[in-house]
C-alpha positions in Angstrom: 55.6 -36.1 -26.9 56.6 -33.2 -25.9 55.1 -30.8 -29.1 51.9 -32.6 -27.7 52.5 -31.3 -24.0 52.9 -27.9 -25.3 49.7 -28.1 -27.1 47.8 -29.3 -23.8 49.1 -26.2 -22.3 48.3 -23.5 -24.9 44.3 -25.2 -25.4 44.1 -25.1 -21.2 45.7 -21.4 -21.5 42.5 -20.6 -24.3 40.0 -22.0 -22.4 40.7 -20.7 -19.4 40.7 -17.3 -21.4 37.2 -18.0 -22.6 36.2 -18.8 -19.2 37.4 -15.4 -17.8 35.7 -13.5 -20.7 32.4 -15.9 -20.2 32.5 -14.4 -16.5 33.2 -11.3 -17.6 30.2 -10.9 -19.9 28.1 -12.9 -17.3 28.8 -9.2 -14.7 28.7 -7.2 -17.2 25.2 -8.3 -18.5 24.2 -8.7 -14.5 24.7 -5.5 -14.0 23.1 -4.1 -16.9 19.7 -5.8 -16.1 20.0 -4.2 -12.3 20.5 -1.3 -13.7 17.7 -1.7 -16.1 15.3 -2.9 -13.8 16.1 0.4 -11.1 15.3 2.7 -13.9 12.4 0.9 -14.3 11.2 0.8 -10.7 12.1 4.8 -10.7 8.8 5.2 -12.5 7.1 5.1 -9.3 8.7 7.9 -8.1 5.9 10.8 -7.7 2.7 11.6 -6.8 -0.1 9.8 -7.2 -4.0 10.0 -6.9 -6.3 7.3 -6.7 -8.7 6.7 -9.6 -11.7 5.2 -7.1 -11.1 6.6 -4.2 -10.1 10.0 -2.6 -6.6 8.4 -1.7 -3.0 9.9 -2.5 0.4 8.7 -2.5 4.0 9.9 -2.6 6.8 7.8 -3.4 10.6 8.2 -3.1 13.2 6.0 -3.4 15.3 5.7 -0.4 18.2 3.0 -2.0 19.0 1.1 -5.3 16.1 -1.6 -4.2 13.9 0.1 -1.9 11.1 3.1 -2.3 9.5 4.5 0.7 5.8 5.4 0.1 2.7 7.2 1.8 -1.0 7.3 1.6 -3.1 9.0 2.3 -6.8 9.6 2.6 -7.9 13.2 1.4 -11.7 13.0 2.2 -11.3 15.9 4.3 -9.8 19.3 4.2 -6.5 18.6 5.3 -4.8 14.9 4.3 -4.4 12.3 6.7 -1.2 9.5 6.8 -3.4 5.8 6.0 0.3 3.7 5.3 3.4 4.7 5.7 5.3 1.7 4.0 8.9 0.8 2.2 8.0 -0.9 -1.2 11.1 -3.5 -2.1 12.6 -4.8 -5.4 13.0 -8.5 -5.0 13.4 -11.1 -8.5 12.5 -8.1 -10.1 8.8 -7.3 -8.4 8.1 -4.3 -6.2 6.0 -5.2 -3.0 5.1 -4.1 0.4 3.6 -5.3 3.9 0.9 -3.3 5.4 0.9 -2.6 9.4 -2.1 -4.1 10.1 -1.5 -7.7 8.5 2.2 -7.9 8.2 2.0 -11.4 6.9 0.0 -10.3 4.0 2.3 -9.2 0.8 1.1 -6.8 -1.7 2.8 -6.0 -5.3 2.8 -2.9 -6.8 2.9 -2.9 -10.8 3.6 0.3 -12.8 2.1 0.2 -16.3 3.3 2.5 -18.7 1.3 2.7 -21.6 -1.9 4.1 -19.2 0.4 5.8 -16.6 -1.2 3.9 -13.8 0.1 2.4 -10.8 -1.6 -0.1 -8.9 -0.6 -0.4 -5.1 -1.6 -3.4 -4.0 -5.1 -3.2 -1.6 -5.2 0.4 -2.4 -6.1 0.4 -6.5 -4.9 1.9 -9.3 -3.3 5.5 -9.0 -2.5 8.1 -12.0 0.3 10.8 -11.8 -0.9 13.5 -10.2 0.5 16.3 -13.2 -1.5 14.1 -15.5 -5.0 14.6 -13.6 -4.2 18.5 -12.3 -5.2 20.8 -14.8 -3.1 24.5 -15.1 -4.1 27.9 -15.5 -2.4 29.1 -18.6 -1.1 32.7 -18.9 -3.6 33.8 -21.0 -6.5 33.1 -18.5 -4.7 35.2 -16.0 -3.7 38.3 -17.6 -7.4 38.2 -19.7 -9.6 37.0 -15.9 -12.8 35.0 -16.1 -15.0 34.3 -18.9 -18.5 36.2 -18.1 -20.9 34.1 -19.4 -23.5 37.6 -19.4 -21.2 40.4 -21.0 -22.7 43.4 -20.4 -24.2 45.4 -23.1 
């Protein structure tokens, strides 16, 4: 009886092993898919500029689950603020409420094989270093290209 006691004891002693390593493994992978999904969100860090429209946005983030984000409208010379909004991670989508109908929720989706964001009412965006184009070195030190060269 009492080899059988001992044996009670050492199989409650392993499983309540198992069920400290199960919980373990449980935080460990937890906090390995937060940390996945924040570097994922991070992608919508930048600025952006609207594909149909003559709209802009910068984005920031401003916690581990929260971006702050502004748009603007760049029709005329100088840009002007349209939303000033703080996109939030929750079950793993980003979305934001806009000032004139709070009650109405918008997501924001980042895809990453066409680098475009879409921002709810607002469209798709693409990176604005995408879209920009640079002047290389070359076309400074050499100037314009005359399309009469003089003879």
């Amino acid at each position: 009886m009492k080899k059988k006691n001992v044996f009670i004891g050492e199989f409650a002693e392993l499983v309540a092993d198992m069920k400290k390593e199960h919980a373990t493994r449980g935080r460990f992978l937890l906090s390995l898919d937060n940390l996945f999904q924040q570097v994922q969100h991070s992608n919508i860090c930048g600025s952006w500029f609207a594909r149909e429209s003559r709209l802009s946005a910068a984005i920031r983030r401003i916690g581990p689950n929260s971006f702050h984000a502004v748009i603007y409208d760049n029709t005329l010379c100088y840009k002007r603020v349209v939303q000033d909004v703080v996109i939030s991670a929750r079950l793993q989508q980003l979305t934001f409420f806009t000032t004139e109908n709070p009650d109405d929720l918008h997501r924001v989706k980042y895809d990453a094989n066409t680098e475009t964001l879409y921002l709810g009412c607002y469209g798709a965006f693409t990176p604005e270093d995408v879209i920009s184009t640079y002047i290389t070195t070359e076309e400074l030190t050499e100037g314009p290209v005359c399309e009469y060269p003089e003879e």
